[in-house]
N, C-alpha and C positions, 0 to 999 in steps of 0.2 A: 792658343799660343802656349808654347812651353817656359820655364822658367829660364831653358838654357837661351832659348830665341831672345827672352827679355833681356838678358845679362850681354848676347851680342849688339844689341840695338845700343845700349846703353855705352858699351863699349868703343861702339862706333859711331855716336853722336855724343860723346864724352857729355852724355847731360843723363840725370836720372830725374829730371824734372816732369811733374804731371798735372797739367790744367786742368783747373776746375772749371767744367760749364754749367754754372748755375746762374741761370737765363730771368733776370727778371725785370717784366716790361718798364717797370719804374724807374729802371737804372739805365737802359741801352741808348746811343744816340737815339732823339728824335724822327730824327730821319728814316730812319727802319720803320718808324711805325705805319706807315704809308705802302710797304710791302706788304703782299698778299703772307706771307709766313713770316712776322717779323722775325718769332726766335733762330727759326733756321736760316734767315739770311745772317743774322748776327754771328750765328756758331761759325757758318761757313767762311765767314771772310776772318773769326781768330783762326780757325784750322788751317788756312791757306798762309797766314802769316805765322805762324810758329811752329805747322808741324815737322820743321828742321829741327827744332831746339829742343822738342819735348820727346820723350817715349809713353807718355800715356796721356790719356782724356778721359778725365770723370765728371760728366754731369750727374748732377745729384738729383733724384728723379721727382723730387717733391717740387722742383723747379716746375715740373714741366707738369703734373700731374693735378696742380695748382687753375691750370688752364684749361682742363677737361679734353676732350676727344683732340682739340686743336694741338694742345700743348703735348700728348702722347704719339698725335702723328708727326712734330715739330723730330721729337726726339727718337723716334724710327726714323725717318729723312737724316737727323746727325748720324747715327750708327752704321745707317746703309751708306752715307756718303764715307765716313772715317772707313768703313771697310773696302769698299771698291776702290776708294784713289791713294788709303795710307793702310794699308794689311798690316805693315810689320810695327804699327801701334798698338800698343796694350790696352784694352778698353775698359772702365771701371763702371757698373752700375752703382751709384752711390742710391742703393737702396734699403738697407738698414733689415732686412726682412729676418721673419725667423717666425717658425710655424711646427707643430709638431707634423709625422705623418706625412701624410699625402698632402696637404698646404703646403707643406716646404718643397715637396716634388715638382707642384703645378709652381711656386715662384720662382725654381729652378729651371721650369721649364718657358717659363715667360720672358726669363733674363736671356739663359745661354742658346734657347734652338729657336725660338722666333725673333727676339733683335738680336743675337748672336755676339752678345757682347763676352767677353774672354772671364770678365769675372763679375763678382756679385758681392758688397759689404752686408752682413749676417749678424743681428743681435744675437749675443747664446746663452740670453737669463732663464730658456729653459733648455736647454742642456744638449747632448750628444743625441737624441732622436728629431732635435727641431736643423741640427747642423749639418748630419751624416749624407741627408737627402740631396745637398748642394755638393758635396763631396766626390759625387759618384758620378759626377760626368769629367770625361775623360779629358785632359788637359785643358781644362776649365776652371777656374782659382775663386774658392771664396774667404773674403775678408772679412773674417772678423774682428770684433771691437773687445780690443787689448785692454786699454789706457788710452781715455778721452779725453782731449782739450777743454772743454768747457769746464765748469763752477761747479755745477752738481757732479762732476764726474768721486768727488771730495766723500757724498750721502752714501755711497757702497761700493764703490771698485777699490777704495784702499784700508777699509773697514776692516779689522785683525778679527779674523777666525780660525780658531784654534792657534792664537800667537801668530799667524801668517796673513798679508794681505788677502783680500779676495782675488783681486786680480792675476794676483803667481798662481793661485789655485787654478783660477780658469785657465792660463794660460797651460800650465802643468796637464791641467784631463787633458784638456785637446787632444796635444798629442797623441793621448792612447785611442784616439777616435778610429774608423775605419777610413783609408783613404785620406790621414794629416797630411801626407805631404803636400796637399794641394790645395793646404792652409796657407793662406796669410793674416795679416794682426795688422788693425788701425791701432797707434800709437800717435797721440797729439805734440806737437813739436814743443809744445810748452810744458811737456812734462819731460825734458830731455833729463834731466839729472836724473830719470827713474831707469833710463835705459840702459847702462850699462847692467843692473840687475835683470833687464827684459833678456839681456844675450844671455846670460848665464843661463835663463830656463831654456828660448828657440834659439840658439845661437847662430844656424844656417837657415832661417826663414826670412820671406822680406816682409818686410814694415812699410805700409802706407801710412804717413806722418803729411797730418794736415798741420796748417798753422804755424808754417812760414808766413811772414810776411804783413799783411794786415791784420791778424789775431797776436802776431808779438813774437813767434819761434825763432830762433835762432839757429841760422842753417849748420855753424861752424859744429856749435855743441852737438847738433843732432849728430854730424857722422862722427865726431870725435867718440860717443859716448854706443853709436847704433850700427855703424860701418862695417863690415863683414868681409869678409874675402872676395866676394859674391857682389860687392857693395852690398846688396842685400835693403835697399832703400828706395823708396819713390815717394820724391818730396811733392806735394801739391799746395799749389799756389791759384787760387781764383777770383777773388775784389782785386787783390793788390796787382794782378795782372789782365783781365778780360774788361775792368774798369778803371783802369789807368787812364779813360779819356771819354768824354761824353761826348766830341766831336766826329768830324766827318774821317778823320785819321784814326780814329780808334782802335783800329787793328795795325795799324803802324805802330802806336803807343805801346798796344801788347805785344808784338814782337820785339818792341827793344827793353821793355819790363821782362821778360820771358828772357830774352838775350843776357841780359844781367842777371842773373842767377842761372844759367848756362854757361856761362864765362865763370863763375865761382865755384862751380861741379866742374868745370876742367881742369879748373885747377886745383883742386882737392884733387882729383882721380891724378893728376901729372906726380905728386907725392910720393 
């Protein structure tokens, strides 16, 4: 998928909203666990109740990865269903990967041409030959990790070197990498005051910002401070929506937790 195809969907489902599917047996109704695939019966009935509302779907692959061979074919079953009954969904491998070489080829290759998911989240603490390898497939998007939500994000992404954050650093190379424009940047919602400095460095790149919602982000700040011409933003939401219900309506529950924060992107984008 291209960047401009996202910005139409987005347009046209006035939601820049992205579910997270991170599937875990402990949390899903009871009753699923009596199916032959409980995760992918779970996935399949939030996908059929939200995928009006959202333009993307990121399960986070430790989810499923968690589960051994069950849990990997769980999550080939999600992607091949998202892509045969919903194509003009954005798909996010939330896999963190980064390798220098030929490692980063074969997880490149593992993400985009066998489950054929559109992009792939990318650590880059070693640098432009662990990133470059994810870059080089052709309208295929890798995300990587800008400015983290969590605690430790505090130990080295905003550490002054040479008088400068780390993080403007990294985010600053990137760009000179081969094939940036088919960069994108995790930015966590709870670091929204940081982002109007994030535009100054990518100012036309989109930002996957986790943590709305049950981690504490604040949706308003994030576009106020991250919002682009482009919108340029895919907000992800997944406790506070895939688990809004431990009962037998619980994808009812998520699409009107999903609904409510599609209704507050409409109306930002109506502005």
């Amino acid at each position: 998928m291209t960047t401009a195809q996202l910005v139409e969907q987005i347009k046209k489902k006035q939601s820049f909203l992205c579910i997270g599917l991170d599937v875990d047996l402990n949390k899903i109704p009871e009753h699923l666990l009596k199916e032959e695939d409980p995760i992918f019966a779970f996935n399949k009935a939030i996908i059929d109740a939200t995928h009006h509302l959202c333009v993307a779907y990121k399960p986070n692959t430790a989810f499923y990865e968690a589960y051994g061979l069950k849990g990997w074919k769980a999550l080939e079953k999600t992607i091949n269903y998202l892509n045969e009954n919903h194509p003009e969904i954005f798909t996010i491998a939330d896999a963190k990967r980064g390798d220098i070489g030929n490692t980063s080829t074969m997880y490149a290759k593992a993400f985009f041409e066998d489950l054929a998911f559109d992009s792939v989240t990318v650590a880059p603490y070693m640098g432009k030959d662990s990133v470059e390898p994810f870059l080089a497939f052709q309208d295929k998007h890798t995300i990587m990790l800008g400015l983290t939500s969590n605690a430790g994000a505090f130990d080295f992404q905003t550490q002054l070197v040479d008088g400068k954050e780390l993080y403007k650093q990294v985010l600053a190379t990137s760009k000179t990498w081969e094939n940036s424009e088919n960069l994108m940047y995790v930015v966590g919602a709870t670091k929204a005051e940081y982002l109007a400095d994030i535009r100054q460095i990518i100012p036309d790149s989109f930002l996957l910002v986790p943590g709305v919602g049950a981690q504490g982000g604040n949706l308003q700040d994030v576009c106020k401070y991250g919002m682009n011409d482009s919108v340029g933003l895919l907000i992800n939401s997944s406790r506070g929506i895939i688990y809004a219900s431990k009962d037998e309506d619980y994808a009812q529950v998520a699409a009107e937790k999903a609904k409510e924060l599609q209704a507050e992107m409409a109306e930002i984008l109506s502005v």
